[in-house]
C-alpha positions in Angstrom: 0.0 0.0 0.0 1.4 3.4 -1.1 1.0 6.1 1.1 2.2 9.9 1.0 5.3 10.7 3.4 4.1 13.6 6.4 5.7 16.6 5.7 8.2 16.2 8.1 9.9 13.5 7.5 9.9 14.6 3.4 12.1 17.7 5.2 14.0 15.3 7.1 14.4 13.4 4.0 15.8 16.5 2.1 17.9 17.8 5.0 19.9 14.9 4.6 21.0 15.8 1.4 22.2 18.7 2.2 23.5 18.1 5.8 25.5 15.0 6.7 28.2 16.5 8.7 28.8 20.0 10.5 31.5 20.4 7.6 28.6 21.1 5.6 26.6 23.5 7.7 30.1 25.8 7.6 30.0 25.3 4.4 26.5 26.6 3.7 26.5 29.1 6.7 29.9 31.1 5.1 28.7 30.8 1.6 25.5 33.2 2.8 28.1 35.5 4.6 29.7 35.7 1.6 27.0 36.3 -0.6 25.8 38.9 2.2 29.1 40.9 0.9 30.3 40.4 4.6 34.1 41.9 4.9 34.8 40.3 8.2 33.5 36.5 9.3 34.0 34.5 12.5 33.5 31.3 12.8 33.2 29.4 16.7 32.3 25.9 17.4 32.4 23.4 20.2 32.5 19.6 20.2 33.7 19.8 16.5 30.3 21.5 15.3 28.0 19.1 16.8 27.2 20.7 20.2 28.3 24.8 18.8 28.3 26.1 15.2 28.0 30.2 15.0 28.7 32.1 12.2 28.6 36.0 12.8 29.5 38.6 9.7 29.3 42.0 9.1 27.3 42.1 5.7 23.8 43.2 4.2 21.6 41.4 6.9 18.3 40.2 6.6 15.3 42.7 7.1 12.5 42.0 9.6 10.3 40.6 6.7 12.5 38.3 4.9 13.6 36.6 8.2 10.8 34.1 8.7 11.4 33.1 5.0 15.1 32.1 5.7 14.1 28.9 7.1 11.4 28.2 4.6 12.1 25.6 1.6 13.3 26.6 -1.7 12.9 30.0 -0.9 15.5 32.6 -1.8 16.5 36.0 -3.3 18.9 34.8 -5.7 16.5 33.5 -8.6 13.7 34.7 -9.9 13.4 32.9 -13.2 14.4 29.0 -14.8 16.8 30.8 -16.5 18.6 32.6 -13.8 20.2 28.7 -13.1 22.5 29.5 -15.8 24.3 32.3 -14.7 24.8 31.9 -11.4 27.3 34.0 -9.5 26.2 33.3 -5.7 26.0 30.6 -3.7 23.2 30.0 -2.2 20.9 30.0 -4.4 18.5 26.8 -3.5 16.7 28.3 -1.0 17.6 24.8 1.3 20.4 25.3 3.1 18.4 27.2 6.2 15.6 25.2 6.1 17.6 22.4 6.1 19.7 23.3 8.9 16.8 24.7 11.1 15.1 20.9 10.4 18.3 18.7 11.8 19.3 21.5 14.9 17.9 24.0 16.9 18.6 26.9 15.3 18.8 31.0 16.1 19.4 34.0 13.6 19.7 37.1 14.6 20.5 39.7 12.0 19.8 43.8 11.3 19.8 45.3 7.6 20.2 49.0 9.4 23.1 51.2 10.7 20.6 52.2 13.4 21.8 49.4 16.2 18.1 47.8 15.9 17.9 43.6 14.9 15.9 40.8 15.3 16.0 37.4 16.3 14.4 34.6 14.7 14.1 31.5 17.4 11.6 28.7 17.7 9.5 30.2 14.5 8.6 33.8 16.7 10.7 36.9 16.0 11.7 39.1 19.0 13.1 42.9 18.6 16.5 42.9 19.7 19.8 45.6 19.4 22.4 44.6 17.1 24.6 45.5 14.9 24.6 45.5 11.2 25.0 41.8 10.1 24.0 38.4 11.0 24.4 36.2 13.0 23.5 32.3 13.1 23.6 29.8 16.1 23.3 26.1 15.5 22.9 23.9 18.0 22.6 20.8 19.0 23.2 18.8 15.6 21.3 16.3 14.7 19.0 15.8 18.2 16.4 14.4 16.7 17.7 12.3 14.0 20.0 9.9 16.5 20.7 7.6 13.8 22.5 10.2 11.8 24.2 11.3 14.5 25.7 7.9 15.4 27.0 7.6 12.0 29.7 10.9 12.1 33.0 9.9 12.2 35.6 10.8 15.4 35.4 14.1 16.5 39.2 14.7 15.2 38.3 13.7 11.2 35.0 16.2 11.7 37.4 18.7 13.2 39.4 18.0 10.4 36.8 18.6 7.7 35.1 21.8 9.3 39.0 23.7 9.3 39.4 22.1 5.7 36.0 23.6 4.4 36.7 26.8 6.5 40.4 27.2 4.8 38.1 27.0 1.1 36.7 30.0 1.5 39.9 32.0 3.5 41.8 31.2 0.6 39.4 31.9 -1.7 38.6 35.3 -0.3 41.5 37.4 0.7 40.2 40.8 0.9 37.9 39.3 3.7 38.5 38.6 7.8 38.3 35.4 8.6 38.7 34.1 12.6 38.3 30.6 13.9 37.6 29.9 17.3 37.4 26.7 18.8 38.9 24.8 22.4 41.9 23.8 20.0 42.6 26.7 17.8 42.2 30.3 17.6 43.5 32.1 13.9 43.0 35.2 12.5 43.5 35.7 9.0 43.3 39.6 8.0 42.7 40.8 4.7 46.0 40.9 2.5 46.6 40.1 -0.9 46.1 36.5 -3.0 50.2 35.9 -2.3 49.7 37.8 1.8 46.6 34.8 2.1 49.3 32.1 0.7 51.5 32.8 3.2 49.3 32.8 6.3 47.8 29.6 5.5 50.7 27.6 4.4 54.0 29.5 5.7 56.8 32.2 4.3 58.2 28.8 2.3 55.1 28.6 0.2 56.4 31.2 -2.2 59.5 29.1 -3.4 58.1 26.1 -3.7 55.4 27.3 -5.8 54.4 28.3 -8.9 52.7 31.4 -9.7 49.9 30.7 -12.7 48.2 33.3 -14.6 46.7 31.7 -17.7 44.0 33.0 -20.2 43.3 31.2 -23.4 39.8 30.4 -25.2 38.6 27.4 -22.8 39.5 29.2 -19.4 41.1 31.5 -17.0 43.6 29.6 -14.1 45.6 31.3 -11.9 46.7 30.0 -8.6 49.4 28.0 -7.4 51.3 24.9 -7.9 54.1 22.4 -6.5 57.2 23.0 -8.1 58.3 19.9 -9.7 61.8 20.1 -8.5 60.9 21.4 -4.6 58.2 19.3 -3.2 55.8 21.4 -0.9 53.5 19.3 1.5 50.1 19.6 2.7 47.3 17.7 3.7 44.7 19.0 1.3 44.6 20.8 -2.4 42.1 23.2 -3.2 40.5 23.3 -6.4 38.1 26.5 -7.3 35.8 26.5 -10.4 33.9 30.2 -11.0 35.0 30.6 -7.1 33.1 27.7 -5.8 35.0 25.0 -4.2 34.8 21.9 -5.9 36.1 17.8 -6.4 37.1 17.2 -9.8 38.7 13.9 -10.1 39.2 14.6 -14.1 41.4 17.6 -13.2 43.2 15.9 -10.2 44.3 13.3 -12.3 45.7 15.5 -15.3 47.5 17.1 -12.7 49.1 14.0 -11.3 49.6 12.6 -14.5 51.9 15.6 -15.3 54.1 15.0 -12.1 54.2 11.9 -12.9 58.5 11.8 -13.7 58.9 14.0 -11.1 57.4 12.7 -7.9 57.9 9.7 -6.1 55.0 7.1 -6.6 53.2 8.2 -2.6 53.8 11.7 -3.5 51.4 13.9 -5.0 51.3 17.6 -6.4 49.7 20.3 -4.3 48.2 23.4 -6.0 45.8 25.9 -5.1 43.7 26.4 -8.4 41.1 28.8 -9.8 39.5 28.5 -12.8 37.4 30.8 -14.7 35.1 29.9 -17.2 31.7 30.6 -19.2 29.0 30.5 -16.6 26.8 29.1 -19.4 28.8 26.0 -19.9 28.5 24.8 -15.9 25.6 23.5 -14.4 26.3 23.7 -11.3 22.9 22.4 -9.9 24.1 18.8 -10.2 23.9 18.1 -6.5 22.3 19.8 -4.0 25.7 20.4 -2.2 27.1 21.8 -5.2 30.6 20.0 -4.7 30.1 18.8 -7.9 30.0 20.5 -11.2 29.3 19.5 -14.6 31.4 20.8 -17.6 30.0 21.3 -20.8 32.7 20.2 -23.8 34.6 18.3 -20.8 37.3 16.9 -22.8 37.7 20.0 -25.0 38.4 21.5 -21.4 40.5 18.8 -20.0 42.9 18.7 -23.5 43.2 22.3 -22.7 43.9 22.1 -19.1 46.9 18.9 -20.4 48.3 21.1 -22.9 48.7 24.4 -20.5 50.4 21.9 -18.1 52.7 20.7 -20.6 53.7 24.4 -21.2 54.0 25.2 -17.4 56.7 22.2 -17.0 58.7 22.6 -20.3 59.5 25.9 -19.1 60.6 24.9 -15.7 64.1 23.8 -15.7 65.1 20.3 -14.3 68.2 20.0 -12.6 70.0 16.7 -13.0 69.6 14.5 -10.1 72.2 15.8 -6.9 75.7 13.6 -6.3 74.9 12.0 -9.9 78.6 11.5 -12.1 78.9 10.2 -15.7 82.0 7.9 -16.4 82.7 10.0 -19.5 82.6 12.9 -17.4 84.5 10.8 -14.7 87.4 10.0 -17.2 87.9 13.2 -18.6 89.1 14.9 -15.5 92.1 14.2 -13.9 91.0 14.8 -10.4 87.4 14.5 -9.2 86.0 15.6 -6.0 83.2 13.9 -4.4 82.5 13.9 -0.1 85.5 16.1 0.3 87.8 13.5 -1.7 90.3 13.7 -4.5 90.5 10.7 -6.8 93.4 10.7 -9.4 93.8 8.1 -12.4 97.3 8.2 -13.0 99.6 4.9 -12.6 96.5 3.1 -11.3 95.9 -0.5 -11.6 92.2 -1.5 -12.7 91.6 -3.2 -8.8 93.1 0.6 -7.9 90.9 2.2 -10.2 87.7 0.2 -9.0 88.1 0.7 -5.1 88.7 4.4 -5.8 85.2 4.7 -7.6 83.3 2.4 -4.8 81.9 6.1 -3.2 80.6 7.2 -6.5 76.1 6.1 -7.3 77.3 3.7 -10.1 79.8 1.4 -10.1 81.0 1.2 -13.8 82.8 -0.8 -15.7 85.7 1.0 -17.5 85.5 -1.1 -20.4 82.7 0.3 -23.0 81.5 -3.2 -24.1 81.0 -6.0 -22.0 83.5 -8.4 -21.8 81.5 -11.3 -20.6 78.1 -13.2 -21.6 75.3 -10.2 -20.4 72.6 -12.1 -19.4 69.1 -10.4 -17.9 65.7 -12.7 -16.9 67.1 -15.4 -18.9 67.6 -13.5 -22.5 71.0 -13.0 -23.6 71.9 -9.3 -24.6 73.7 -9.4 -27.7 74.3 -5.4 -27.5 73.4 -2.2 -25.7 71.8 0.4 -28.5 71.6 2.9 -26.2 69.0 5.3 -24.4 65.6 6.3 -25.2 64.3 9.9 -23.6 66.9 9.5 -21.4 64.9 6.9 -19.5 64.9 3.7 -21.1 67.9 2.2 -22.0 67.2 -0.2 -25.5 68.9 -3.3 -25.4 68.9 -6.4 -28.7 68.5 -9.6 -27.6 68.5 -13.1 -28.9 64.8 -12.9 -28.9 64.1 -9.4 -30.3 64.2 -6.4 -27.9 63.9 -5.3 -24.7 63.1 -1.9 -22.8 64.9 -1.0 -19.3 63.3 1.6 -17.3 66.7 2.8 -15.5 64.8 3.9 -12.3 62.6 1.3 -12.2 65.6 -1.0 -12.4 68.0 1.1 -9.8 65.1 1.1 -7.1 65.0 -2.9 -7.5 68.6 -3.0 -7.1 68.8 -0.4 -4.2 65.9 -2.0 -2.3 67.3 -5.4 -2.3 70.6 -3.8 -0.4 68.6 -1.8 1.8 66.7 -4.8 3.0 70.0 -6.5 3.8 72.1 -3.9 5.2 68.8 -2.8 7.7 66.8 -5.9 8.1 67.8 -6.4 12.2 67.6 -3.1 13.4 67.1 0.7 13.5 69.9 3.0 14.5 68.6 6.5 15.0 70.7 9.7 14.0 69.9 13.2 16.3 68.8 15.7 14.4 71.1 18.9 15.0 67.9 20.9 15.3 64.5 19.9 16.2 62.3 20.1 13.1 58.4 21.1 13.9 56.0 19.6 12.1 53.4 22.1 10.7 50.9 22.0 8.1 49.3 19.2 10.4 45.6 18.6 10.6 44.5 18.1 13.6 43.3 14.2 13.4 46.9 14.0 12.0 48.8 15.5 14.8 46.3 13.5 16.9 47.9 10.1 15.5 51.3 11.1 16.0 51.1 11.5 19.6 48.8 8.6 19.9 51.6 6.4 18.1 54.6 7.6 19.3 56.3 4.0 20.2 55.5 3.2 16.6 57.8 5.9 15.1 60.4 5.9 18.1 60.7 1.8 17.0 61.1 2.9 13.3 63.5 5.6 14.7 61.9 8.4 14.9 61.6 10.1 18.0 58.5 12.9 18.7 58.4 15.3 21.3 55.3 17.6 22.3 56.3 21.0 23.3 53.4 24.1 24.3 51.0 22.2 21.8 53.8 22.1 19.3 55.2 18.6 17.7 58.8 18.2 17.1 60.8 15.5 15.6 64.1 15.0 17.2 65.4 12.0 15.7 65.9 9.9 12.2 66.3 6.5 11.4 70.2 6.4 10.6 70.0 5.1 7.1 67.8 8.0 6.0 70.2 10.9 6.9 71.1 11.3 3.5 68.1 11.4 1.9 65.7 12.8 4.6 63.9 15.8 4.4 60.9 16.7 6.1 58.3 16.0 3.6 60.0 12.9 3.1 58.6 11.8 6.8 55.0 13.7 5.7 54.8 11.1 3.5 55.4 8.3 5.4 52.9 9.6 8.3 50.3 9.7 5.6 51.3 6.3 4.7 50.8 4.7 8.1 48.0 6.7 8.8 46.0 5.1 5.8 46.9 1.9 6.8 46.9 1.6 10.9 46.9 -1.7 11.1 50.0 -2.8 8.9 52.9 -4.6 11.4 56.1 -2.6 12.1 57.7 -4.7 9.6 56.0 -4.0 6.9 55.9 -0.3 7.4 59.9 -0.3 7.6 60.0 -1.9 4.4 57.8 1.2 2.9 60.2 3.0 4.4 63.1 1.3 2.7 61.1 1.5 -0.5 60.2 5.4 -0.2 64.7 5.8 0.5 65.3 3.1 -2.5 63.0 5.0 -4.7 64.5 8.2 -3.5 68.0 7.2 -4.1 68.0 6.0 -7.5 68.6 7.4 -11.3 65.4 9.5 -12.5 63.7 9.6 -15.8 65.9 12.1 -17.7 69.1 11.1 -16.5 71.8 10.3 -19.1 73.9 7.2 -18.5 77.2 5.8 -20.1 77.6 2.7 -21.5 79.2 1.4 -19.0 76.8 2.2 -16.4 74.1 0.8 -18.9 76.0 -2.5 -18.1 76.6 -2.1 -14.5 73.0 -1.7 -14.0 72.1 -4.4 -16.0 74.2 -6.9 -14.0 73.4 -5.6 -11.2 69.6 -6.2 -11.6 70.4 -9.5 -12.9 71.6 -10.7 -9.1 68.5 -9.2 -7.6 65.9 -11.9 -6.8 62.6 -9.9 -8.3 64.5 -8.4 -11.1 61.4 -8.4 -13.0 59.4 -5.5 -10.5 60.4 -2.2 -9.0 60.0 -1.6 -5.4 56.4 -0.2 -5.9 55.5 -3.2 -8.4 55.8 -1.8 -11.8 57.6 -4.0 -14.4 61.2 -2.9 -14.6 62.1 -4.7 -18.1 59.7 -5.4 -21.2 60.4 -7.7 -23.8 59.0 -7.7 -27.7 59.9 -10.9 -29.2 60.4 -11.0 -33.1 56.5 -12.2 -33.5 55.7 -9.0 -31.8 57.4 -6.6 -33.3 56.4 -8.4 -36.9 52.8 -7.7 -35.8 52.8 -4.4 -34.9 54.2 -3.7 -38.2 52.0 -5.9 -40.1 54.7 -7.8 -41.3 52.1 -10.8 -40.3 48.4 -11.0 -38.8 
């Protein structure tokens, strides 16, 4: 038997739409601030949201008349007409976000549209006469009191935390020339107005500026300007921020053309940080696609996204690329009669070859002096009847009995340079002080949360964490990482074991030893001598997975004569 819902549960119904989390009633609540032209906006909550949300600006207000309307469905002053949905330029423009709020909470508005000190409040569906200043202010309380089932379904209090200051930092970076304060029994910020660059730096730290780059970029598709991770200086933080016509958005279409474009430049658990605005035709969005309007749809999507790839390409041909650090050529090795390397001089002058070798042992590669093997080169079973050479600087083509096969050189190297790692540290962790403590900023609060609660994990890895005045410092290193170890080296690896808590010290040392092994090996784009073509080639042959990096991507292909016939149609 069909039956028609009660009113109030279709508005609890809907409310759920809108409002699963506090994250979104911040989210909803500052977008109206906004759209109120407000030039200063606090933000306080208590109990990560769910006992405390209030909002307060210092924009247009909301007269006497309009305020019972605010908690009304679908009703709103920023459409008039069907075909106001394609030029939107506010946010909230449903008319739900109020309503929806007021059905899930108990809610208060006060608010006054005058410079003459005289408001109202709006509480429990009466209106009361009240002083106030201009502006508005909105009180939530009590989230989700009468819907106990949605309530029992939030996550911790530190990953609601977490999201609230994430949706919160949206709209302070987003909006410079506006106040922002946050105010909460963990943190207390104030971000003035500045410029774009000022707003950069009081989120993320004076460093932001050379680690980034600065975008300005106009062509027929869009407008982007913003920032983005250098490709040669890492910069880490927990979130990126993507803007589309200055709404915040999720775009996993964009995200992964900007990844992809990192791709020979990160390691594999890296990944690019940017703070992005784009700018495009309001009449190719619809932004009405979900009712939380994270999500956007593009009209001519792939005419955008082979736009967006080819503007990337640009950005990162014009960057230059130093050659990897500590990195020395044989020819280059040979040419000189003295090298220096760690404070050393190596001279080639009435040396034996045994000389020769054990003065070269400090050096990345190990080559052989001679230019073509001297001995059977052997690799997975296939003879290699000679070394053609390089391709990109990244794959070194080799013929074999068979046909031919491809090396990726840093594929190979991390294979190599894991294997040794794993024997030289397999028993135990010797830890190296740091001559400085290094705080750790740019943490979440969930994040710094796990630290603290896992401190015998790291100190048995070999780092050691001390809490100082609600600041985190690291004060030791596992020896075998000094070095390669930077800072947002051990980001990444606190990410790691914070996405997989229940891995056994074991087999989080061995990520480690990956995430070094990776770090320490040749890079795409490196040039490599003949002889260290060879070295590495042996030396991949005595490793027991030759066939696999350290992250599991194949380190060697192989086209037999059949294959390469087919692809050129030579037979079907």
């Amino acid at each position: 038997m069909i039956k028609k819902l009660e009113k109030e549960t279709i508005n609890l119904i809907s409310a759920g739409e809108v409002i699963e989390c506090p994250a979104d009633i911040i989210k909803e609540l500052i977008e109206n601030a906004i759209d109120a032209k407000a030039k200063s906006i606090t933000l306080s909550i208590k109990n990560s949201g769910i006992d405390l949300i209030e909002i307060k600006d210092d924009g247009t207000g909301i007269s006497k008349e309009d305020l019972p309307l605010t908690i009304e469905r679908h009703a709103t002053s920023k459409l008039e007409k069907i075909d106001d949905l394609y030029s939107i330029e506010t946010f909230g423009f449903r008319g739900e976000a109020l309503s929806s709020i007021n059905t899930v909470s108990k809610l208060k508005i006060q608010s006054s549209d005058n410079e003459d000190g005289i408001g109202y409040i709006l509480e429990n569906n009466s209106i009361k006469e009240i002083p106030f200043s201009r502006g508005t202010t909105i009180i939530v309380r009590d989230l989700f009191y009468n819907i106990p089932v949605r309530k029992k379904f939030l996550r911790s209090l530190f990953t609601e935390f977490s999201k609230i200051y994430n949706t919160f930092l949206e709209f302070v970076l987003l909006n410079p020339d506006i106040k922002f304060q946050f105010i909460s029994e963990k943190k207390n910020e104030i971000f003035p107005r500045t410029t774009s660059v000022g707003r950069y730096i009081q989120v993320f730290g004076k460093d932001i500026v050379s680690k980034t780059i600065t975008l300005n970029i106009e062509n027929k598709i869009f407008k982007l300007s913003g920032i983005l991770c250098k490709p040669t200086n890492y910069f880490y933080f927990p979130n990126n921020f993507l803007y589309i016509n200055k709404r915040p958005v999720f775009s996993p279409q964009i995200n992964k053309q900007i990844t992809d474009a990192y791709k020979d430049y990160l390691m594999i658990q890296q990944k690019p940080f940017f703070v992005l605005f784009f700018d495009l035709d309001s009449k190719s969005l619809d932004i009405n696609v979900h009712p939380k309007k994270r999500t956007i749809r593009i009209q001519n999507e792939f005419v955008f996204i082979s736009q967006l790839k080819e503007e990337l390409n640009k950005i990162f041909s014009n960057q230059e690329i130093p050659e990897l650090k500590n990195t020395t050529t044989i020819s280059s090795f040979l040419e000189n009669s003295e090298t220096v390397n760690n404070q050393q001089s190596y001279y080639f002058e009435n040396n034996s070859p045994a000389q020769l070798q054990d003065k070269i042992e400090n050096f990345r590669y190990k080559p052989i002096i001679s230019v073509l093997p001297q001995k059977e080169l052997m690799l997975n079973n296939q003879k290699i009847k000679s070394i053609l050479g390089q391709i990109l600087n990244t794959f070194i083509v080799c013929e074999i009995e068979e046909g031919m096969m491809l090396i990726d050189q840093h594929a190979a190297e991390e294979r190599i340079n894991l294997e040794k790692n794993r024997e030289y540290f397999s028993d135990y962790v010797k830890v190296q002080n740091l001559i400085v403590p290094t705080e750790l900023i740019n943490l979440d609060l969930e994040t710094k949360e796990f630290i603290l609660n896992n401190q015998p994990l790291f100190k048995n890895l070999g780092f050691i964490i001390q809490e100082d005045n609600d600041k985190i410092y690291l004060i030791t290193i596992p020896e075998f990482l000094e070095r390669y170890f930077t800072i947002d080296f051990f980001y990444e690896i606190i990410k790691d074991i914070e996405e997989n808590p229940k891995e056994k010290l074991d087999k989080i040392k061995d990520k480690i030893l990956k995430l070094k092994s990776c770090k320490e090996s040749i890079k795409a784009n490196d040039p490599l001598s003949i002889s260290q073509m060879i070295n590495l080639i042996k030396q991949l042959e005595e490793c027991k997975d030759k066939a696999i990096c350290a992250h599991g991507r194949p380190t060697m292909l192989i086209y037999n004569k059949k294959e390469l016939e087919k692809m050129f149609k030579r037979i079907v």
